[in-house]
N, C-alpha and C positions, 0 to 999 in steps of 0.2 A: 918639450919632451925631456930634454935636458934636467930641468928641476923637477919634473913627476918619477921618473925613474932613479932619481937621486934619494924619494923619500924611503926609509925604511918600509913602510907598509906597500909597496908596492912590487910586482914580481918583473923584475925589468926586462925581463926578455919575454914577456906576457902583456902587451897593454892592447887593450882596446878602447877603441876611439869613439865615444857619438858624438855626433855633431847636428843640432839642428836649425832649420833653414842655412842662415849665411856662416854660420858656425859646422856645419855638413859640406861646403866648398871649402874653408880651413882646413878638418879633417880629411879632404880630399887630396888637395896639395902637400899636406905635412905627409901623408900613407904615399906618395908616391916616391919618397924620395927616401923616407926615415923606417926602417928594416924591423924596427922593435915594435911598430907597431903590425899587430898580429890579425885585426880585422877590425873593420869599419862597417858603424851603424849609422844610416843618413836619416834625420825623421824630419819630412816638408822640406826636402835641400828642391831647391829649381834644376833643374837643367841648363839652364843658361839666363844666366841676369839678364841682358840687354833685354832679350824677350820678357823676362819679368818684369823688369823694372816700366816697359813700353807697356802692357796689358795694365800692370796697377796703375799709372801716375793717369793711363787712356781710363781705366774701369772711374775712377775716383775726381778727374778732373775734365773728363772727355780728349779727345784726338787734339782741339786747338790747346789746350792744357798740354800735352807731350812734346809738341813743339815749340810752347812757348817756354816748358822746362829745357830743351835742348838750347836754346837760343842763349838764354839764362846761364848755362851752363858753360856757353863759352863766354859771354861776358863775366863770369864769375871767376874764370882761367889770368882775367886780366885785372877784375875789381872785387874787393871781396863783397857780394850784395848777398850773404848768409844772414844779416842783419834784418832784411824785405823778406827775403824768399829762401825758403828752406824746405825740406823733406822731413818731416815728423813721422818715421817708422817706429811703432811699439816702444815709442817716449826717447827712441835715440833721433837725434839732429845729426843730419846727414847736408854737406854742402853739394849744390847742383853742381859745380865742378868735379869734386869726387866723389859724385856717384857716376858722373859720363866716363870718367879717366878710368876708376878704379875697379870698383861694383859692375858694370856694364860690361868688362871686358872679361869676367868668371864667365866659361864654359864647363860646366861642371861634368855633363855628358862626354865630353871631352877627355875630360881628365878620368871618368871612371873606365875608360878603355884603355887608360896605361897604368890597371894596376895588376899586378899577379902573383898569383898564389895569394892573392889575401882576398877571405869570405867577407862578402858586403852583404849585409843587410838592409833594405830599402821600407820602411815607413812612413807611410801619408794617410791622411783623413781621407775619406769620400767626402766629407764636407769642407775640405780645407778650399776657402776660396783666397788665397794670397800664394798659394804654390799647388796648383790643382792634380788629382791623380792622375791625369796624362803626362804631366812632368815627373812625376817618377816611374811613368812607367816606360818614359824616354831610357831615362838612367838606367833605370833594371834590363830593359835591352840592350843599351852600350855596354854595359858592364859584362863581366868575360865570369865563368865558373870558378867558385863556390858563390853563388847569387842565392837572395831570397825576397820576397816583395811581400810586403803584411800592410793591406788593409784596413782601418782602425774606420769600422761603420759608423758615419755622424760624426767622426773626426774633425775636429775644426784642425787652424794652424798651429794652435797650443794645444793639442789633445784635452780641452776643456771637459771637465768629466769623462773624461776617457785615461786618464794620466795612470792610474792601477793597471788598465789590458793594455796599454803599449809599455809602460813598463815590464810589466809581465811577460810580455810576447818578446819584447826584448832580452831581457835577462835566460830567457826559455832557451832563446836562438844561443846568447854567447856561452850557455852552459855549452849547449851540445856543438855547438864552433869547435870550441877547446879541448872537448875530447876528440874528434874528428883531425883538428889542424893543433896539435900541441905548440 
């Protein structure tokens, strides 16, 4: 926040934040603490890792897959076995230690009930199967007023042809935020 509101182009007592998936639990934490930022856009943020991360590694490797990830995960607290066994999410490598330590313990629905006075905007696919629209529509209930929940029909997790109407729907929302909450 420090070096974006230091750049000339930017209006520092104006920023807003999107954040999507694990980058929407960043924007999460940074908005609850840091005043400049003026309202948060979440697009496929989870509600809560643990539960995510237990449904993917369960959907992709099955229930004995999640357990022998956890097992892994504390042998990896003592030996680094990143080298065997790893988490390959959208080409980042991720170690089974920290994802149980780090990732796992984001409660994002959590955090969106301690923000205020800041307008959130909530964005998920109907098609997003890696952060489903029941998880935002967790969030969008925790979440306290100025709230808004958008939809994106056949949305996958990357708004994959969809990237124009949630951009769109986006930018729609922070115009009219900014005249509403200057």
């Amino acid at each position: 926040m420090d070096y974006l509101t230091s750049r000339r182009e930017v209006v520092s007592n104006s920023v807003f934040v999107v954040g999507h998936s694990l980058g929407g639990a960043v924007a999460l934490y940074v908005a609850q603490t840091d005043k400049r930022i003026k309202s948060v856009v979440l697009w496929a943020t989870p509600h809560d890792h643990a539960y995510n991360v237990k449904r993917f590694i369960t959907r992709t490797r099955g229930r004995l897959g999640y357990y022998l990830f956890l097992l892994i995960s504390y042998v990896d607290a003592v030996v680094n076995v990143s080298r065997f066994f790893s988490l390959h999410v959208y080409g980042i490598t991720l170690r089974p230690r920290d994802v149980r330590r780090k990732l796992m313990k984001l409660r994002e629905s959590e955090i969106v009930t301690k923000l205020e006075n800041v307008p959130l905007l909530i964005v998920n696919g109907s098609g997003d199967q890696i952060v489903e629209l029941g998880e935002a529509k967790i969030n969008y209930e925790a979440a306290k007023e100025p709230k808004k929940l958008v939809v994106i029909e056949s949305g996958n997790h990357a708004f994959q042809s969809r990237e124009e109407e949630t951009i769109e729907k986006t930018t729609t929302w922070l115009n009219q935020t900014s005249e509403v909450h200057p």
